[in-house]
C-alpha positions as CSV (number, residue, x, y, z in Angstrom):
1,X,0.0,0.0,0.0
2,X,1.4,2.9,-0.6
3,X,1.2,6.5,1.2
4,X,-0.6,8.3,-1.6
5,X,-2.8,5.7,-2.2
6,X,-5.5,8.3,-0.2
7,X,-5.4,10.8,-3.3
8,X,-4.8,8.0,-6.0
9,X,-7.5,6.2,-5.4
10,X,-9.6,8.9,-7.1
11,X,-7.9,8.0,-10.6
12,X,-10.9,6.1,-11.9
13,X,-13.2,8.2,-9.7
14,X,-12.4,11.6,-12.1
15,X,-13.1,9.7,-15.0
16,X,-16.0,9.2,-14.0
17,X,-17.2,12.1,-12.2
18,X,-19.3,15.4,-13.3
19,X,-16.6,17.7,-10.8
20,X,-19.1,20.6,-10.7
21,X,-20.4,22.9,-12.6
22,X,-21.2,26.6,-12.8
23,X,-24.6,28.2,-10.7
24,X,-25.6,31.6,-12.2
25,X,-29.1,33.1,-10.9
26,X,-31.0,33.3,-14.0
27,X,-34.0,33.6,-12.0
28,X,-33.8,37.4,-9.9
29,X,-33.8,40.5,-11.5
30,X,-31.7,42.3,-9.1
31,X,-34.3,44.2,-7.3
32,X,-34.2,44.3,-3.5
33,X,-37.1,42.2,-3.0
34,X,-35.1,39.6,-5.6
35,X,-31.1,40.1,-5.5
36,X,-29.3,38.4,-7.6
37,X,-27.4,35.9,-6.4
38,X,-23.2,35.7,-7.2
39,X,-22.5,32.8,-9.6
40,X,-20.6,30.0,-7.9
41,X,-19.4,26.7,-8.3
42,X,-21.4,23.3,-7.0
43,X,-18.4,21.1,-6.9
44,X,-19.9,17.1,-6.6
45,X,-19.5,15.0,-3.6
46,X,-16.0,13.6,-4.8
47,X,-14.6,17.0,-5.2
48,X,-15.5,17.7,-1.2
49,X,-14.0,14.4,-0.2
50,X,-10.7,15.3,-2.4
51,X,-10.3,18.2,-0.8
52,X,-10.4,16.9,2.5
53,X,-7.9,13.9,1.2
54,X,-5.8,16.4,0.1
55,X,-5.3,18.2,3.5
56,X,-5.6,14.5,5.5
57,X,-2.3,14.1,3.4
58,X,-0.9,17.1,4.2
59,X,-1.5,17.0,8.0
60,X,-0.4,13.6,8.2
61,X,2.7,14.2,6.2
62,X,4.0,17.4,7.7
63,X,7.9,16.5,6.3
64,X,7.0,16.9,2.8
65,X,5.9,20.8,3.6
66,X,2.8,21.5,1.7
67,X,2.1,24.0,3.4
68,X,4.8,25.8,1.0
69,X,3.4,24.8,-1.8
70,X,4.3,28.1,-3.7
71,X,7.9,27.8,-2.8
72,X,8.4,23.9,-3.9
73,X,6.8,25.4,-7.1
74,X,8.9,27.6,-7.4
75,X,12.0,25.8,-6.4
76,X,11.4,23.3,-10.0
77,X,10.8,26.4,-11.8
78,X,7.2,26.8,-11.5
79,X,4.5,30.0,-11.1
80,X,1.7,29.3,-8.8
81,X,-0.9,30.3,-11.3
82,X,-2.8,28.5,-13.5
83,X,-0.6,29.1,-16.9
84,X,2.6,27.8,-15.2
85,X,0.4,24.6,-13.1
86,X,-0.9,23.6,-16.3
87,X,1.3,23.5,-18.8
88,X,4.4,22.0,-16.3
89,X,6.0,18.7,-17.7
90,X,5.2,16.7,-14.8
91,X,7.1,13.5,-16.0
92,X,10.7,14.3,-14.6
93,X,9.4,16.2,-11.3
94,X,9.5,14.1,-7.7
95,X,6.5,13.2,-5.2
96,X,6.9,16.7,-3.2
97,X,6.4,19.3,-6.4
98,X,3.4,17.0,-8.1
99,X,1.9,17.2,-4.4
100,X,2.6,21.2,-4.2
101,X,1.0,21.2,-7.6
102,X,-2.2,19.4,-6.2
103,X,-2.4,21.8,-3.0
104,X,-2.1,25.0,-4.7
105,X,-5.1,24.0,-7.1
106,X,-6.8,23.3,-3.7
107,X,-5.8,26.6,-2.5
108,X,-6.4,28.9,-5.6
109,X,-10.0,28.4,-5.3
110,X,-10.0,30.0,-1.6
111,X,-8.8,32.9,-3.9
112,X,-10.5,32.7,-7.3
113,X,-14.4,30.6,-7.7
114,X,-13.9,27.8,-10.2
115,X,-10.1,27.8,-10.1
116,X,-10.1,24.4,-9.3
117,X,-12.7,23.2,-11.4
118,X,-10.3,24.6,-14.3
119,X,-7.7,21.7,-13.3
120,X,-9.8,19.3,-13.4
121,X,-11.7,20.1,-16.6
122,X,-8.1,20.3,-18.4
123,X,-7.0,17.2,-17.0
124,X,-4.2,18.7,-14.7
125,X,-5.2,16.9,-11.2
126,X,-5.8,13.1,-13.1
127,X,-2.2,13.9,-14.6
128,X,-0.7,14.9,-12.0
129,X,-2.6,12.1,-9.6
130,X,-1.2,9.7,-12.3
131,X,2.6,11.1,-12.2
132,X,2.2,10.1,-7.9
133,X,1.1,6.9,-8.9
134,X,3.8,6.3,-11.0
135,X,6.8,7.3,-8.8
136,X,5.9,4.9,-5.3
């Protein structure tokens, strides 16, 4: 068994999954009596339990250092942003950057609605969940 088997496990689950989609209020017309309500994201069930995998991982592995995720990214020459996370050749980098890659897609959406549906619509998180199955 191996220690990222608690994210890689969702391999076959994205494939399968709807992720989430976009909520806009088509309904209201902005008036007091019927604000319109921001656009968000409804993220399925396996996106919540991810996300609480992901930071499961993290708190249980506090050596690898997660928690600077934007400076192990930018250590193997990488922008936290989604440009740089996106298009990174992830076939030559080690277990801690492909993991810093995974938590600052978690974290960008604290900052920036949909961020993280993004990586997982382009396939990002299944190739970087693939790349950590592929190193243990």
């Amino acid at each position: 068994m191996s220690k990222f088997d608690i994210l890689t496990k969702y391999i076959p689950i994205i494939q399968a999954d709807g992720i989430g989609e976009w909520v806009v209020d088509k309904e209201n017309d902005g008036t007091p009596e019927h604000p319109i309500q921001m656009p968000f994201v409804d993220y399925s069930e396996m996106v919540h339990n991810f996300i609480d995998d992901v930071y499961a991982f993290e708190e249980s592995n506090k050596d690898m250092e997660l928690t600077r995720y934007g400076d192990i990214l930018k250590d193997n020459g990488l922008e936290w942003d989604s440009e740089s996370m996106e298009n990174a050749d992830v076939s030559n980098l080690n277990a801690q950057c492909v993991l810093a890659l995974i938590m600052g897609a978690v974290r960008a959406e604290r900052f920036c609605d949909g961020a993280l549906l993004d990586f997982f619509k382009s396939g990002c998180i299944l190739k970087w969940l693939e790349r950590l199955n592929s190193i243990e």
